[in-house]
N, C-alpha and C positions, 0 to 999 in steps of 0.2 A: 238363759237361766241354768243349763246344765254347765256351764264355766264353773272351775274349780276354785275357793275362795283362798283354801288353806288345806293344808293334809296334816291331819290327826293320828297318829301310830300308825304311818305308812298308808294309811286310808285318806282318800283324798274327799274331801267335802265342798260339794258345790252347789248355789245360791239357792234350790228350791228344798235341798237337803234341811239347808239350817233356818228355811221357813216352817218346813212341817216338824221340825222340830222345836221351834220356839212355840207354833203352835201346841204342840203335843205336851211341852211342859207347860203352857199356860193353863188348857184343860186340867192335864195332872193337879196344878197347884186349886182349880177350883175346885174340881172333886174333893182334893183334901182338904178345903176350907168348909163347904158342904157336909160333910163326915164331922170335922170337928165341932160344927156348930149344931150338929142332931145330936153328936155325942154329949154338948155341955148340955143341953137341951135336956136330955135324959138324967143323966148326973145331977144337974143342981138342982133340977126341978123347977125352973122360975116357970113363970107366969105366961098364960101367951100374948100378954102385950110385949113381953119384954122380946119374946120368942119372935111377936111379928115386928115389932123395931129391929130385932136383928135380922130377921127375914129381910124387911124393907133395908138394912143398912146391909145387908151383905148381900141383896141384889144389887143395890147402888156401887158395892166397891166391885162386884161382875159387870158391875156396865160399864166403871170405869177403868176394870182392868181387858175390857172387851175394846172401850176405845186406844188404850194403852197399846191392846195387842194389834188394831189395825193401824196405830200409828207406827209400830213398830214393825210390822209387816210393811208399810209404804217406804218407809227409810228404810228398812232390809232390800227394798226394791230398788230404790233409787242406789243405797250401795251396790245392790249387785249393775246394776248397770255401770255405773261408774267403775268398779272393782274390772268390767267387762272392756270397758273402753283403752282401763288403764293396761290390760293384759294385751290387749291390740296393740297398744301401742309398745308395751315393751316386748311382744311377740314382732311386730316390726324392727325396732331398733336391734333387735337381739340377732334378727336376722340378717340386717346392715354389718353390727360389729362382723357376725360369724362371717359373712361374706367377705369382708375386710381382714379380718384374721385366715379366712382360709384362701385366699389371695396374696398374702403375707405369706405366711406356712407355703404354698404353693413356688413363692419367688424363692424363700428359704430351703425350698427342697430340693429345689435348682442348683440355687448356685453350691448347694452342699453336694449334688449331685456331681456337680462338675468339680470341685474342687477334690472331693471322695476320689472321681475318676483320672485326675492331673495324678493326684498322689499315689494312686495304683498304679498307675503305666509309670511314674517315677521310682515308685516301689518296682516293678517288676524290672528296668532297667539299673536299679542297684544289686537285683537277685540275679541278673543276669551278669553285674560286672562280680558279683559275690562267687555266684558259680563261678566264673572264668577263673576268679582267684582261688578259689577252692582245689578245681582242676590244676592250676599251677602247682597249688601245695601238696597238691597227691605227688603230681610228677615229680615234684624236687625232693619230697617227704621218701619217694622209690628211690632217686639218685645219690641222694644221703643215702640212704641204705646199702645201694649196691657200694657205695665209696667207702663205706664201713667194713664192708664184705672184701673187699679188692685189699683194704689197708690193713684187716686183720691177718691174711694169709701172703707170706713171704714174696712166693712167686708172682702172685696178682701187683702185689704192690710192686716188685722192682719192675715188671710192666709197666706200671703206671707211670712212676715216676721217669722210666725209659721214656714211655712216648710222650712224656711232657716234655723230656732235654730233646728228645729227635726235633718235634716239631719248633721249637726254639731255634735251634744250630739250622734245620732245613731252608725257616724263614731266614734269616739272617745271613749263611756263609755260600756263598758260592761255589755251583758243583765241582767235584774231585779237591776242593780243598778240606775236605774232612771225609770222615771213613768211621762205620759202625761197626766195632766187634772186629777191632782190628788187632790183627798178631801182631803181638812185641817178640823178641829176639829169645827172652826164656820161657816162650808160651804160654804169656799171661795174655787177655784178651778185655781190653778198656770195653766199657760200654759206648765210648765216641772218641776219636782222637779229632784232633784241629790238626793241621799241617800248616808249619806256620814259614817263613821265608827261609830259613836255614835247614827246612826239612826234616827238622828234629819235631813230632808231632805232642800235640799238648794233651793229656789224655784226663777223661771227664768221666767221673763214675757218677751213676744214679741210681745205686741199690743202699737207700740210707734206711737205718732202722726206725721205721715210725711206732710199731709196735712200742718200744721202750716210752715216747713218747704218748701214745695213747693210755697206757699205764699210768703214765704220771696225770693225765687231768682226769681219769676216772676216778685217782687216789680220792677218799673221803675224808681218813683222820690224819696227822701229823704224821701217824708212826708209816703209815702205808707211802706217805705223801714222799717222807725221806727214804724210803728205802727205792719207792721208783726212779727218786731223782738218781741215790746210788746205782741202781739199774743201767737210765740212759749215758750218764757219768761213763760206763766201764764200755757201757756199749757202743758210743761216740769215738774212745778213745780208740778201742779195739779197729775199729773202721780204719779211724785217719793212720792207723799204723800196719792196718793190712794194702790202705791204695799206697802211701809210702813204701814201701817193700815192694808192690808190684810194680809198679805205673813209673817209678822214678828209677831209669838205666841210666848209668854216666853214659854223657857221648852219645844218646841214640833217643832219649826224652828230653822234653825241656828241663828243667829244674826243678819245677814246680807241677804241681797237680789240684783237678777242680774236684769235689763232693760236691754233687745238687741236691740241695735241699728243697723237695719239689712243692713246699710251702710257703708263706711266705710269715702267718703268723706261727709256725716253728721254727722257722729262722729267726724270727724276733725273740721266741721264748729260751731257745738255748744262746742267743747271744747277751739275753738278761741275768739268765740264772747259771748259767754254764761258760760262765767267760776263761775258767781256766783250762776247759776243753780248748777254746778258740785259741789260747795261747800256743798251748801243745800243740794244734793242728798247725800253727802259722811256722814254727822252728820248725817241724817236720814237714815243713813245705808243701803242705798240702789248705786250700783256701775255700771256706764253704761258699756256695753261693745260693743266694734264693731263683728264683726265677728272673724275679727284675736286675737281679745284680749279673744272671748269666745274658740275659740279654744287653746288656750295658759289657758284658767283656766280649762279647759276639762282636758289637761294632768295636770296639776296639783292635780286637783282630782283624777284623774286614778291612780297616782304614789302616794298616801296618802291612797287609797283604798288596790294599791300593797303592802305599806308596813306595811299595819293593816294584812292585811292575810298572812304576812311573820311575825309579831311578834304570829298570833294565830298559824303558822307553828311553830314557835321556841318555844313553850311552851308544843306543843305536843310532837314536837322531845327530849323535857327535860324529860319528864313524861317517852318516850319508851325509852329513855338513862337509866333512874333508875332503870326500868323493866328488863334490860337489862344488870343490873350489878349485879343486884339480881339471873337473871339466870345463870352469869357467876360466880358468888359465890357457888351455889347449883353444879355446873358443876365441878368445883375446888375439893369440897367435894368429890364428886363422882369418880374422878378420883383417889384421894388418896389412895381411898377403895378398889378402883380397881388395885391401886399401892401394896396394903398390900395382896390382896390376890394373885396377881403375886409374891411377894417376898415368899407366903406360897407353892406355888406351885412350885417354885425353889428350898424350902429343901424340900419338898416332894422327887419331882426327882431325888435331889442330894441323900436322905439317898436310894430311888429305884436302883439308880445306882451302889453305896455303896455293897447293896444287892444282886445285881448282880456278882458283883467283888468277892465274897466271894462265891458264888453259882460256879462260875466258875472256882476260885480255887480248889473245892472240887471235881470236876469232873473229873480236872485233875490226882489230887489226886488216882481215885477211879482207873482212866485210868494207872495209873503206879502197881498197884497191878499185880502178875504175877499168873497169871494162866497156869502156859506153862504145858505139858506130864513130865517131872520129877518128877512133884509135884503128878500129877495123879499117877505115879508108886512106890511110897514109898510103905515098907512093912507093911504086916498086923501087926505087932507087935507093929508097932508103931503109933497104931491109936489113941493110948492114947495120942501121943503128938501132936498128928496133934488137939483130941480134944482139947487137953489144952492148943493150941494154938488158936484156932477160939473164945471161949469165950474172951480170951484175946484180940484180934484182937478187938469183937465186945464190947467187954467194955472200949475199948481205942476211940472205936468210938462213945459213947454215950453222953461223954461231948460235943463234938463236933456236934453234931443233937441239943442238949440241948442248946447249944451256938447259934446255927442256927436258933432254934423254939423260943429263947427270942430274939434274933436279928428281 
């Protein structure tokens, strides 16, 4: 009975609330039918038949609003039960959804959980490649700087530019075939000479003015823009005609002389905008080059240097060829000699052999003589034939020694 039916401005009303109050106003409305029926009472002054007919009729409509109210209390009752059963059950159901919603919400907070944390550690692995890139840009953001620092002041920069051609010429030419800061004859000193197969050496400046040039891309308006170009224009020119004067001796330099240009998009930009510098520079024999173009003339010398020590190879290998056919000539000789006296020592052999054959014919010879006891027992009488026969025997054999001792 104390279950809440409905809530009335935030006050909630439940089942025995709105009994004693239906009771309370069914009282109220009798009292005020009581009241007003004393009240006409008094007022019209009727009669007390009329007073006890309404007496008798207004106890009848309190009995009937007395049955009223206890039917109306029964059905307040039976709703409140009902109203009771039904709040069970949506108190159940309500508790199913929530359990099902907060198992829901639960796998939802999950997988949001996880997904939140994939994307963090993926966020923090982008802050970390972020960082790295950040650190890169400090560092390179410092090396611009210093590079600005080196290109605005004179000396830093023909440093620069120096140790950009050194390390160029170092990579590329093989040692004692070039020389840094090397004396020419009127004590002018190239920043690199090449030494090239006639010994006349090729000399390489890399003190270019980049200043002029940095003036011209900082220019803002037209007027500044042509007066820098005027600028690099005079300052270009002044160059190629101070390494001409220097660097180019008749008889003792090549002909020709290299400006490094130790950039390669200012090589590009004064050979777009400045082409009648490059002309100037080419009459007065002096040839800019960027980096990749002095690289590209580095092998070129290299392979003019290889094939000057391949033609002084081939002149030697011609000299040990001649030597060499001269000993196979004395060697030819010698064998022949040595052919002749093998063919002497083959009749040698052959007539030893010869010698032989005859030596062991005679032995055979000597082997068939008979010596047997018959011979022993001839009689004395006949010793005379026996002698006249042994001379004979040994003078039949004397041609034969004699034949043997000239053989």
């Amino acid at each position: 009975m104390s279950d809440t039916l409905f809530t009335v401005g935030g006050v909630p009303v439940s089942v025995s609330l709105a009994l004693i109050t239906g009771i309370a106003v069914t009282l109220a409305a009798l009292i005020a039918l009581a009241l007003a029926a004393m009240r006409a009472v008094k007022v019209s002054g009727l009669s007390a038949l009329e007073q006890a007919l309404r007496a008798e009729e207004l106890q009848q409509r309190l009995g009937d609003m007395a049955r009223a109210q206890s039917d109306t209390a029964g059905r307040v009752h039976a709703m409140g039960e009902v109203l009771a059963g039904r709040q069970a059950e949506l108190a159940r159901v309500m508790n199913e959804r929530l359990d099902a919603v907060g198992h829901r919400v639960g796998q939802s907070m999950e997988q949001t959980t996880r997904h939140t944390m994939d994307s963090l550690r993926a966020l923090h692995e982008r802050l970390a490649v972020i960082d790295s890139a950040h650190q890169n840009l400090t560092e390179l953001t410092s090396q611009v700087t210093t590079l600005r620092d080196v290109l605005a002041n004179k000396q830093s920069r023909g440093a620069f530019g120096q140790a950009r051609m050194e390390a160029i010429v170092q990579d590329g030419m093989p040692k004692g075939s070039y020389a840094f800061q090397y004396t020419l004859s009127n004590g002018k000193r190239p920043d690199c000479v090449v030494f090239l197969p006639d010994r006349r050496p090729l000399a390489i400046d890399a003190k270019f003015p980049l200043e002029s040039v940095t003036a011209l891309r900082e220019a803002r308006g037209e007027d500044e823009r042509r007066a820098a170009g005027q600028r690099l224009r005079q300052d270009l020119t002044r160059h190629v005609g101070d390494i001409a004067g220097k660097y180019l001796i008749p008889g003792e330099t090549q002909e020709m002389a290299l400006m490094f240009v130790p950039s390669e998009s200012v090589y590009a930009d004064i050979y777009d905008g400045f082409d009648d510098v490059v002309q100037k520079a080419y009459r007065a024999r002096v040839v800019l080059v960027s980096p990749s173009l002095l690289m590209l003339a580095i092998q070129v010398m290299q392979q003019i240097l290889k094939d000057a020590r391949m033609r002084e190879a081939a002149d030697q290998i011609r000299s040990e060829m001649l030597l060499m056919m001269d000993d196979l000539g004395r060697l030819r000789e010698r064998v022949a000699k040595l052919q002749t006296h093998f063919g002497q020592v083959n009749e040698d052999v052959r007539q030893v052999l010869i010698s032989a054959d005859k030596i062991e014919k005679r032995a055979g010879r000597i082997e068939e003589l008979d010596f047997s006891a018959e011979a022993e027992a001839a009689p004395v009488g006949q010793d005379g034939a026996a002698a006249a026969t042994m001379p004979a025997l040994f003078a039949a054999g004397e041609p034969r020694l004699s034949a043997h001792a000239s053989e």
